[in-house]
VEXDREN-2710 file (C-alpha; in Angstrom, 1 decimal):
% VEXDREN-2710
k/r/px/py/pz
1/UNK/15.2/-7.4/-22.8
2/UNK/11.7/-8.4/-24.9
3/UNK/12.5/-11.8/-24.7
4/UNK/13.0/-11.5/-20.9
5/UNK/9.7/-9.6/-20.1
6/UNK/8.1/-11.9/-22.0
7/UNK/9.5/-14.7/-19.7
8/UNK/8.7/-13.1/-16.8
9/UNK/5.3/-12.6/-17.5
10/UNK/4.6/-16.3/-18.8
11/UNK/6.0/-16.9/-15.1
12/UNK/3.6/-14.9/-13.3
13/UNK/0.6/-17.2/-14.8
14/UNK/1.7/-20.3/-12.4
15/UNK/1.8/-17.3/-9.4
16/UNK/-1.1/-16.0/-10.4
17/UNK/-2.7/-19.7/-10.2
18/UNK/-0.7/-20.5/-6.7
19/UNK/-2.0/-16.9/-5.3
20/UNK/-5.9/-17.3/-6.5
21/UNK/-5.8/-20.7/-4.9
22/UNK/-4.6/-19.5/-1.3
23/UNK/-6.8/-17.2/-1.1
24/UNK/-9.9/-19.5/-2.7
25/UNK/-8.8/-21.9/0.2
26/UNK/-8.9/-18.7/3.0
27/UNK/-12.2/-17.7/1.8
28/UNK/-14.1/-20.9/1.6
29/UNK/-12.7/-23.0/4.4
30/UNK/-12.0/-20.5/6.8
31/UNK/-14.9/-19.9/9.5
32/UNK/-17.5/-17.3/9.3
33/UNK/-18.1/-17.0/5.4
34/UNK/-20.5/-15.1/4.0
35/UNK/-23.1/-17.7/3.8
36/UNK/-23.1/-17.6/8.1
37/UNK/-22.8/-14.0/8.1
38/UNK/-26.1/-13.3/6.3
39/UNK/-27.5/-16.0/8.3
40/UNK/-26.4/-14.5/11.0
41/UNK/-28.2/-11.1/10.2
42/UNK/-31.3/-12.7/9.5
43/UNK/-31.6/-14.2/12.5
44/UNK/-30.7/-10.8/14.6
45/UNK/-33.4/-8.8/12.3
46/UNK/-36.1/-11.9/13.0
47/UNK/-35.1/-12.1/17.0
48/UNK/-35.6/-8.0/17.2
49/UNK/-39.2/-8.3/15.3
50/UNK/-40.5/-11.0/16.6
51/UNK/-42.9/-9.3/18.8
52/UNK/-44.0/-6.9/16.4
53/UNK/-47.6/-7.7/15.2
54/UNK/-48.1/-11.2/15.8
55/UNK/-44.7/-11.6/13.5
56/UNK/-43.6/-15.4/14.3
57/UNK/-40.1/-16.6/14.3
58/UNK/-38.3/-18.3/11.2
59/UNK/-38.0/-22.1/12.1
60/UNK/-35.3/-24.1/11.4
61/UNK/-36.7/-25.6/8.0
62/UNK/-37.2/-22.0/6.5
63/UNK/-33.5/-21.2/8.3
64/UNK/-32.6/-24.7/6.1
65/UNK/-34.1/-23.3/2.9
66/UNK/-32.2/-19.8/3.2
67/UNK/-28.8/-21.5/3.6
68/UNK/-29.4/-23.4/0.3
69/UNK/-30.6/-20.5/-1.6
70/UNK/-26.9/-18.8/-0.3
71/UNK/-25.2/-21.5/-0.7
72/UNK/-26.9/-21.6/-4.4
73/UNK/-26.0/-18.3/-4.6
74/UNK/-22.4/-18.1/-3.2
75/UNK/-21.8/-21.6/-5.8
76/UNK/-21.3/-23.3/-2.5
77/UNK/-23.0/-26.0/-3.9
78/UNK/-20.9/-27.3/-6.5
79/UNK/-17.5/-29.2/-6.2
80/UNK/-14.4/-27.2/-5.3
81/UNK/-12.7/-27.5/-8.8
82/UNK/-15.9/-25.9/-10.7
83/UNK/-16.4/-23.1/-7.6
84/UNK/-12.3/-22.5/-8.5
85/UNK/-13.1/-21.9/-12.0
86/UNK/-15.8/-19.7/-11.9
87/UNK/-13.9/-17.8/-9.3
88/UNK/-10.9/-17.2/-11.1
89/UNK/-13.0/-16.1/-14.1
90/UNK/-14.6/-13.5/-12.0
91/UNK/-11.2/-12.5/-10.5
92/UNK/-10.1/-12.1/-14.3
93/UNK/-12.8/-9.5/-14.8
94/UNK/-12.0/-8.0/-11.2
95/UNK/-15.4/-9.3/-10.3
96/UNK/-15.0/-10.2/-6.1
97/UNK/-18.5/-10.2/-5.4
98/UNK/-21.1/-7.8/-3.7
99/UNK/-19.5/-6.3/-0.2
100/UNK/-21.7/-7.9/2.8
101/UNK/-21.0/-5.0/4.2
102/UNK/-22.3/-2.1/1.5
103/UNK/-24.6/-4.1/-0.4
104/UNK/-22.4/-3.0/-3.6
105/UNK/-19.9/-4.5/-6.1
106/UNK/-16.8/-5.1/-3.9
107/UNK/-14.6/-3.1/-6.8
108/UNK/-16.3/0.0/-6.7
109/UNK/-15.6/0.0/-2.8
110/UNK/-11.9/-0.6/-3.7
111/UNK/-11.8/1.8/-6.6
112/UNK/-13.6/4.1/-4.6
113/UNK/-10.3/4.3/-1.5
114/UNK/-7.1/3.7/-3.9
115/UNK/-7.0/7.5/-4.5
116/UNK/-6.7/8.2/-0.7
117/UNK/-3.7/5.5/-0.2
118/UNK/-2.3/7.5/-3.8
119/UNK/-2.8/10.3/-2.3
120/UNK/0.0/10.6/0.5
121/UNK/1.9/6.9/-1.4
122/UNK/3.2/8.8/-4.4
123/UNK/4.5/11.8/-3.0
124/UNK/5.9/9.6/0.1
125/UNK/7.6/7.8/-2.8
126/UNK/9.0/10.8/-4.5
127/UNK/10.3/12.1/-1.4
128/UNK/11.3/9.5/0.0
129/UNK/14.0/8.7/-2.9
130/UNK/14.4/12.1/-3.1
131/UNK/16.0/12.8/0.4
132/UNK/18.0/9.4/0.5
133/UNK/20.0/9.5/-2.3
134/UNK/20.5/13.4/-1.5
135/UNK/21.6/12.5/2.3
136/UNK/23.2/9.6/1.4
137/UNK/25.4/10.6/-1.1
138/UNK/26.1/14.0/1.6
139/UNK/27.2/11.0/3.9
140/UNK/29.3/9.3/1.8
141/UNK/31.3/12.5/0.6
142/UNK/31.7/13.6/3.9
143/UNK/32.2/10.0/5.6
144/UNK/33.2/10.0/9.5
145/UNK/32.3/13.8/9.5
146/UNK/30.3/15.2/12.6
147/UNK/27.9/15.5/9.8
148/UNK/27.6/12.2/8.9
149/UNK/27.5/10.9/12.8
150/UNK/25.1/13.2/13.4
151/UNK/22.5/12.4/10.7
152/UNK/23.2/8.9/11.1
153/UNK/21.9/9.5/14.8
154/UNK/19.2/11.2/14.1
155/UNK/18.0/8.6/11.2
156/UNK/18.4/5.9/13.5
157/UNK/16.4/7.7/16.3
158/UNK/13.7/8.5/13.7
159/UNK/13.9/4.9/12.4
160/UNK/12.9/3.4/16.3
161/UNK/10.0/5.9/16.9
162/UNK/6.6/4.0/16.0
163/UNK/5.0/5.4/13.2
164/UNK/1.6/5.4/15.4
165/UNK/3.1/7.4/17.8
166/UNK/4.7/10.0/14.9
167/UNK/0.9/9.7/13.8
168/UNK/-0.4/10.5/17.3
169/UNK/2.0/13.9/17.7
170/UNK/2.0/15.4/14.6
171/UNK/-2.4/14.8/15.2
172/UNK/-1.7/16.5/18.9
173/UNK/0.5/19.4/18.3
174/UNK/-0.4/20.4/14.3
175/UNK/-4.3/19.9/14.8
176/UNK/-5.7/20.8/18.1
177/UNK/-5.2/24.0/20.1
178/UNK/-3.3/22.3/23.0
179/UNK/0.3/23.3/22.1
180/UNK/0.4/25.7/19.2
181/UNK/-0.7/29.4/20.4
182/UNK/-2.3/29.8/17.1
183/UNK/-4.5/26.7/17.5
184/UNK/-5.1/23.9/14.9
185/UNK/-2.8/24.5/12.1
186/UNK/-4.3/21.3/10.1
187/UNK/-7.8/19.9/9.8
188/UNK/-8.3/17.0/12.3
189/UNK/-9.3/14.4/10.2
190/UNK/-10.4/13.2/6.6
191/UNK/-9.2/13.8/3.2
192/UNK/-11.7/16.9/1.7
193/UNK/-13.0/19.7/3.2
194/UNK/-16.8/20.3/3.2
195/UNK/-16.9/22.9/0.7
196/UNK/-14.4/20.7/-1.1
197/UNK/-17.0/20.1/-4.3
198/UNK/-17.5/24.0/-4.5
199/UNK/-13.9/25.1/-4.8
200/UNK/-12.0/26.0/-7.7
201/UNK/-8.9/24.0/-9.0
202/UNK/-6.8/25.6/-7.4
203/UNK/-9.1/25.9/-4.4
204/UNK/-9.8/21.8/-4.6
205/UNK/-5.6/21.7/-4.6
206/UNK/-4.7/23.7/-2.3
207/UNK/-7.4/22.1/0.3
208/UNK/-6.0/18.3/-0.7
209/UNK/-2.6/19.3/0.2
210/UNK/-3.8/20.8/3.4
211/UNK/-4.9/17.2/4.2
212/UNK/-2.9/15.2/3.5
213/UNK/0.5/17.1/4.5
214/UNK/0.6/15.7/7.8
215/UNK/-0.6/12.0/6.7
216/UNK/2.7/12.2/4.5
217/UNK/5.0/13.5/6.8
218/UNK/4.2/10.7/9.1
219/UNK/4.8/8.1/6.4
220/UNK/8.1/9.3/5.7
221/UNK/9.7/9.9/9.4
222/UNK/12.0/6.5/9.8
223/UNK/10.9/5.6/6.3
224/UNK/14.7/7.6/5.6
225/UNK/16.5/5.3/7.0
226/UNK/17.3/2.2/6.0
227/UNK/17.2/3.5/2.2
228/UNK/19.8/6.6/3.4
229/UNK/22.4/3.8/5.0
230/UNK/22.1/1.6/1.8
231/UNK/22.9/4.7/-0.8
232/UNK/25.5/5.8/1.5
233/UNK/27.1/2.5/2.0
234/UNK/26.9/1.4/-1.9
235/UNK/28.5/4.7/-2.7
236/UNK/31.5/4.4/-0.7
237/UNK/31.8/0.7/-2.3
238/UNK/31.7/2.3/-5.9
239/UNK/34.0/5.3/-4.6
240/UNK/36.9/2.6/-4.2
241/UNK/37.1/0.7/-7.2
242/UNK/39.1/0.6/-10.0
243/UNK/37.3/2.4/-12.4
244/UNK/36.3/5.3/-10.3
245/UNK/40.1/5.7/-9.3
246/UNK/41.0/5.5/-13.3
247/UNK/38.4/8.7/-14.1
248/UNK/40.2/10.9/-11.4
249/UNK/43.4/9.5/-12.5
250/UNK/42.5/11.1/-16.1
251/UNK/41.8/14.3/-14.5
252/UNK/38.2/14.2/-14.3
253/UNK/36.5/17.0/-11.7
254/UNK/35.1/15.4/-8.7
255/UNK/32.0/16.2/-9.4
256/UNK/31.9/14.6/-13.0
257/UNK/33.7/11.3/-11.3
258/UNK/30.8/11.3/-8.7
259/UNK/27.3/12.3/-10.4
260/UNK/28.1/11.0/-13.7
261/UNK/30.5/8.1/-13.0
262/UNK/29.4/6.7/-9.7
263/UNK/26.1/7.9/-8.8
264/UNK/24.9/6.0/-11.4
265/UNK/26.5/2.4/-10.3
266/UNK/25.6/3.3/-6.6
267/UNK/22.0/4.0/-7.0
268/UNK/21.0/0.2/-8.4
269/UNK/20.5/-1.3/-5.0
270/UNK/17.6/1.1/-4.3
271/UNK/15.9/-0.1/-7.2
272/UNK/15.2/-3.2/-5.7
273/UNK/12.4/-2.1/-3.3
274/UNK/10.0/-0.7/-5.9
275/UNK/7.9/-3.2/-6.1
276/UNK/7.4/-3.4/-2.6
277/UNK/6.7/0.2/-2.2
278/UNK/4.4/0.2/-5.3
279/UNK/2.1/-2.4/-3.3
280/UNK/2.2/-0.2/-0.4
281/UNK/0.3/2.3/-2.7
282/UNK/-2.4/0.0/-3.4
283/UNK/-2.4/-1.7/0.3
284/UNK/-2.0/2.1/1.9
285/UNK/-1.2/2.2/6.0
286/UNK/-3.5/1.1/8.5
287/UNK/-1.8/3.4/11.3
288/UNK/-2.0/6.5/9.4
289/UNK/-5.3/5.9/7.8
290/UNK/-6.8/4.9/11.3
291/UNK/-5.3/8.1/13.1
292/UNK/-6.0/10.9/10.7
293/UNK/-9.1/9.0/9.5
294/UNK/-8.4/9.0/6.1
295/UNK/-11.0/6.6/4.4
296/UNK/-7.8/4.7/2.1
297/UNK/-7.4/1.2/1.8
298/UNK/-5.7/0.7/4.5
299/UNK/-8.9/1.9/6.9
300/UNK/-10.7/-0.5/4.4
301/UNK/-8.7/-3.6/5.1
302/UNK/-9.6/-3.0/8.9
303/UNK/-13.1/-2.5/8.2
304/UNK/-13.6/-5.8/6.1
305/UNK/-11.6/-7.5/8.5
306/UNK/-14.2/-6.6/11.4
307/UNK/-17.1/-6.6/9.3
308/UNK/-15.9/-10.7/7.8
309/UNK/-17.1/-9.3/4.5
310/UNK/-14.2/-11.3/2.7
311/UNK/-15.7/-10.2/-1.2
312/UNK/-13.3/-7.1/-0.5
313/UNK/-10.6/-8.7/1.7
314/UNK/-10.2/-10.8/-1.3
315/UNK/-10.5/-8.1/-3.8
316/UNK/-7.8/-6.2/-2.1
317/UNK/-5.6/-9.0/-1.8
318/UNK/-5.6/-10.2/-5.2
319/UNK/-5.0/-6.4/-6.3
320/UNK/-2.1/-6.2/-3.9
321/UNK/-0.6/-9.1/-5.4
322/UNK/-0.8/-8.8/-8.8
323/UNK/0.8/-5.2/-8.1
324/UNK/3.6/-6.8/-6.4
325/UNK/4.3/-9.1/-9.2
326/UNK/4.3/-6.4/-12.2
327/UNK/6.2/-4.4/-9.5
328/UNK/9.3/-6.8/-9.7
329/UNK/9.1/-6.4/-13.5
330/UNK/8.8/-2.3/-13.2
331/UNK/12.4/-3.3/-10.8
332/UNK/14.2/-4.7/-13.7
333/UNK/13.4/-2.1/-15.9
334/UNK/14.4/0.4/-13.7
335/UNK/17.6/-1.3/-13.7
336/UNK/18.1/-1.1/-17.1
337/UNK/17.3/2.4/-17.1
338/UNK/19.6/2.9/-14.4
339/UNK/22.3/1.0/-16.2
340/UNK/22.0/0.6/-19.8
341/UNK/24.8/-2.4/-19.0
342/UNK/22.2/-4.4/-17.6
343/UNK/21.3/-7.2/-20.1
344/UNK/18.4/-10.2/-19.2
345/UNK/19.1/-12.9/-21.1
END
């Protein structure tokens, strides 16, 4: 299993090479940089003062001489291998640049909205899990049931809801006085109260789970679904083989043959969607982010992307990948974990 890891992360070094130039290629050959973006404010702030106090216009040399200085600045002017290099060592010591947009290192911006997108992630993960292996190993046991068909019918009918419109009711009926007799149950929007900073612990608990209740929720509704099916159907497929049939042939309790036997065997397809789900931590959801206006990095990602300011487009895609990639690793240990069997070699 050492040897293995170690393989796998001498592997990620060519990825990590591949992914660093994709993105070097989208940020510097891709229209509106930030070299035409601050040119582009400059020439707004000189239009709107140009008939203040005699204040004359920039003219196209001095316009000239302010592209060169960014370009200067920005390494624009060197040759693309050397601008690669000095990129990637920045990227190495998660240095993306100053955010046109804030004025401030493009990491503290990130750093600042990954504990929103944790916030609701982690215990969407937990939960997640939680209920499908639950359900699906309730399916499985009671196959064909009017149990079974009628979970399965509502999973599905979860699963085809959009999760903006799940967003959009929950925002409707829990948080405004329209439906509810009582009124707002939850607080409209954003993560913290403002007396959040004065409240105990407990206080500064109790109000973060008030926020973000709904925001998870909405995550999880048709997030069941496809994760339920897949215990449930690998179960049955362990259920009916041959060494399942020898334990209750020895005399073993049911419940022994299932939880300790099979459960076991059953749960390893689930494993492989960690990764993915650990990069949804980091990336966060745009739609739930956008409707209970929870500043995360998902409401960052639209932000940059309206704003062009591409220091933190690129600082959250390089994150999000290099997540990804230790994620697949974190997938094989879980399988060993899962089943001791399991051998890399």
């Amino acid at each position: 299993m050492r040897t293995y890891l170690l393989r796998r992360l001498m592997t990620m070094i060519p990825m990590f090479f591949l992914m660093t130039g994709v993105y070097f290629a989208i940020q510097n050959f891709l229209p509106g940089g930030p070299v035409e973006e601050a040119l582009a404010r400059i020439r707004g702030a000189d239009g709107g003062g140009g008939g203040r106090g005699g204040t004359t216009q920039m003219s196209a040399d001095d316009i000239d001489q302010i592209r060169k200085e960014l370009e200067r600045q920005y390494n624009l002017d060197k040759p693309i291998p050397v601008r690669y290099w000095i990129w990637v060592n920045k990227i190495v010591r998660m240095d993306f640049g100053d955010s046109t947009a804030t004025r401030r290192p493009a990491i503290e911006t990130i750093v600042e909205r990954v504990p929103i997108s944790l916030g609701f992630g982690i215990p969407g993960f937990f939960l997640t899990y939680l209920v499908c292996i639950t359900l699906g190993v309730a399916k499985a046991l009671k196959d064909g049931s009017p149990f079974d068909v009628g979970s399965s019918f509502l999973l599905f009918v979860a699963y085809s809801i959009p999760p903006l419109v799940v967003s959009v009711v929950l925002l409707l009926v829990f948080c405004t006085d329209r439906f509810l007799p009582g009124g707002a149950i939850f607080p409209l929007s954003g993560a913290y109260s403002d007396t959040y900073p004065d409240l105990t612990m407990w206080g500064k608990l109790k109000d973060y789970v008030w926020h973000m209740f709904l925001p998870v929720c909405a995550s999880l509704v048709g997030g069941f679904t496809l994760l339920t099916i897949l215990m449930k159907n690998s179960l049955l497929d362990v259920l009916h083989s041959d060494y399942v049939r020898t334990a209750r042939a020895k005399g073993l309790s049911e419940r022994v043959v299932i939880f300790k036997h099979a459960l076991r065997n059953a749960i390893l397809p689930l494993m492989v969607g960690i990764g993915g789900i650990l990069s949804a931590f980091i990336a966060g959801s745009i739609i739930i982010e956008s409707v209970f206006g929870l500043p995360g990095m998902g409401l960052l990602l639209i932000e940059s992307l309206q704003s062009r300011d591409y220091s933190v487009l690129m600082g959250v895609a390089v994150i999000q990948s290099l997540v990804i990639m230790f994620g697949q690793v974190i997938s094989d240990v879980a399988y060993v974990l899962v089943d001791p069997r399991i051998d890399f070699k």
